[in-house]
C-alpha positions in Angstrom: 1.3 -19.1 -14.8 0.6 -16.9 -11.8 -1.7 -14.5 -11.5 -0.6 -11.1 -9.6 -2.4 -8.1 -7.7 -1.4 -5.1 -6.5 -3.8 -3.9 -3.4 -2.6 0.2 -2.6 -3.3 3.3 -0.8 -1.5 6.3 -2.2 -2.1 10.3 -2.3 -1.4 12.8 -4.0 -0.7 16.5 -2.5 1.2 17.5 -0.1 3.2 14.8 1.0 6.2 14.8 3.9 9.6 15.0 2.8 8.4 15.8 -1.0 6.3 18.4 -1.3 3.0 18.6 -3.5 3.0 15.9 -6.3 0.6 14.7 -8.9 0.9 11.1 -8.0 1.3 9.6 -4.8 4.5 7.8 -4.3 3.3 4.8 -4.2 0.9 5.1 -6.9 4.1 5.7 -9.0 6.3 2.5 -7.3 2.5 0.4 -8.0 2.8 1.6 -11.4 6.2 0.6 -12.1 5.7 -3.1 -10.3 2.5 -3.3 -12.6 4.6 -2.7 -15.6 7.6 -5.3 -14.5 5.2 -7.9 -13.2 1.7 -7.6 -15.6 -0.3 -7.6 -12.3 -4.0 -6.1 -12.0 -4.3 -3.4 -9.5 -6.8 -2.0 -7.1 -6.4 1.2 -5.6 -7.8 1.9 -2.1 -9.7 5.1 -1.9 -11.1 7.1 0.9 -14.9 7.4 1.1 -13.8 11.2 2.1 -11.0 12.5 0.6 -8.1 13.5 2.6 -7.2 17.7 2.7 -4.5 18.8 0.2 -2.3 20.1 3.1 -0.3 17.7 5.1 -1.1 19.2 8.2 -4.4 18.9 8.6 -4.5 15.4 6.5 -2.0 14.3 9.8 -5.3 15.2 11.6 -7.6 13.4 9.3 -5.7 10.5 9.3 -5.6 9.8 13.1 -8.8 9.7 13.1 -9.8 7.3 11.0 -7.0 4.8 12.7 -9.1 1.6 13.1 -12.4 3.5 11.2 -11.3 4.4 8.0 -14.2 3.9 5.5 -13.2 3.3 1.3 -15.4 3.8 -1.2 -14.8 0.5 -2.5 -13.8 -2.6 -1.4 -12.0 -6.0 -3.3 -13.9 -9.3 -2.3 -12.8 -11.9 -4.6 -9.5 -12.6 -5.1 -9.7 -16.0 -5.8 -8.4 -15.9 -9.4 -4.9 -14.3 -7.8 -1.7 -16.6 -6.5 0.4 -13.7 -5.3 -1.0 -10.2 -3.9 1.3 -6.9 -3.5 0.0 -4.8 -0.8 1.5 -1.0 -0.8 1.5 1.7 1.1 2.9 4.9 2.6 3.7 4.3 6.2 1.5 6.4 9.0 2.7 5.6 12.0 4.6 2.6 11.9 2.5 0.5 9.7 -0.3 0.9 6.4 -2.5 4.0 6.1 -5.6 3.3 7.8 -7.7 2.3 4.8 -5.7 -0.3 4.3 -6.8 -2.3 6.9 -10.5 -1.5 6.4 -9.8 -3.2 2.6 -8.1 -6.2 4.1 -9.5 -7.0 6.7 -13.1 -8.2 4.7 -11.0 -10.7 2.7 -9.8 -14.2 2.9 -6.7 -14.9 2.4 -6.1 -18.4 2.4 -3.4 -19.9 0.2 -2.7 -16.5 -1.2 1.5 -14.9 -1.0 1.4 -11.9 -0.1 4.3 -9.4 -0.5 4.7 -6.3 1.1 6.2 -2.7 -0.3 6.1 0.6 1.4 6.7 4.1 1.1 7.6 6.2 3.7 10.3 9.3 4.5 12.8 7.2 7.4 10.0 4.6 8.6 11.4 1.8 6.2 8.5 -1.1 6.8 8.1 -0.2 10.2 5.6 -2.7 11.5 3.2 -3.5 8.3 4.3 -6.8 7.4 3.5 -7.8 10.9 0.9 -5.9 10.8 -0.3 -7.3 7.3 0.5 -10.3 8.5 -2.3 -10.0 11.5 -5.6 -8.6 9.1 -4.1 -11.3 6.1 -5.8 -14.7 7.7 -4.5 -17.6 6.0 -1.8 -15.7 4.2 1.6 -16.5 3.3 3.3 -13.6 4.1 6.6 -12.7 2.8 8.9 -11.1 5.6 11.3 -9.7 2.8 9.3 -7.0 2.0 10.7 -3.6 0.0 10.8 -0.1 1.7 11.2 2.8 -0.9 12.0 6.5 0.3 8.9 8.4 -0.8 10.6 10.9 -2.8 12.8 8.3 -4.5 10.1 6.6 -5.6 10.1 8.1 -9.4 13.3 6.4 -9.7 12.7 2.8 -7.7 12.4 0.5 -10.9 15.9 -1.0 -10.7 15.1 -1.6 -6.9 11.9 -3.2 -7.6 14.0 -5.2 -10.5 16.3 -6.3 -8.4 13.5 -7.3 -5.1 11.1 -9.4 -7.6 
């Protein structure tokens, strides 16, 4: 039987499109694909926390484009067969703490499926992108793109994608 992970960046506040929210979007789709699936998750966090408004987080997030330190970071995934890496798309492709996670693993032999969140980006560029960072990866070019404030009500989509 396979084993599954689910590797995400998602924030809460003031997102575009949606307003201020509890969850991240793509907390709530990781959730959901948790749930259908039985995978183990890992959520990428900022080593500083992005501001509330989305204004200034816009700011923040530039950046950190190509230097975005996490507060932790997954090593092993040895134990996994497929991996489910999420995110909201920042322009055209994963936040940027998503590549400081993924870039300091190895990939080899692993699937890796790709899901994003985003307000009219679709998958823009990440599973290229993922593709690029993922050495070694078998990277699935099928990948899901959920409309951020549609994600409280994506688990048929993600029924019918898996």
């Amino acid at each position: 039987m396979s084993k599954n992970l689910i590797i995400y960046f998602s924030r809460a506040d003031e997102n575009y499109g949606v307003g201020y929210v509890d969850k991240g979007n793509t907390e709530v789709v990781a959730e959901y694909l948790r749930d259908l699936i039985g995978a183990d998750m890992f959520k990428v966090e900022p080593l500083k926390a992005y501001a509330k408004d989305y204004a200034t987080c816009i700011q923040e997030a530039k950046a950190r484009i190509h230097n975005a330190p996490i507060m932790d970071n997954i090593t092993d995934i040895s134990s996994y067969d497929t991996i489910y890496v999420m995110s909201p798309i920042y322009w055209g492709t994963f936040a940027p703490e998503m590549e400081t996670c993924l870039s300091g693993i190895n990939f080899t032999g692993k699937k890796i499926r790709v899901i994003s969140t985003h307000e009219g980006s679709g998958l823009a560029n990440m599973v290229e992108d993922v593709e690029k960072v993922c050495k070694g990866a078998d990277v699935d070019h099928n990948g899901l793109a959920i409309v951020g404030r549609e994600a409280g009500d994506s688990l048929e989509k993600l029924k019918a994608w898996i």
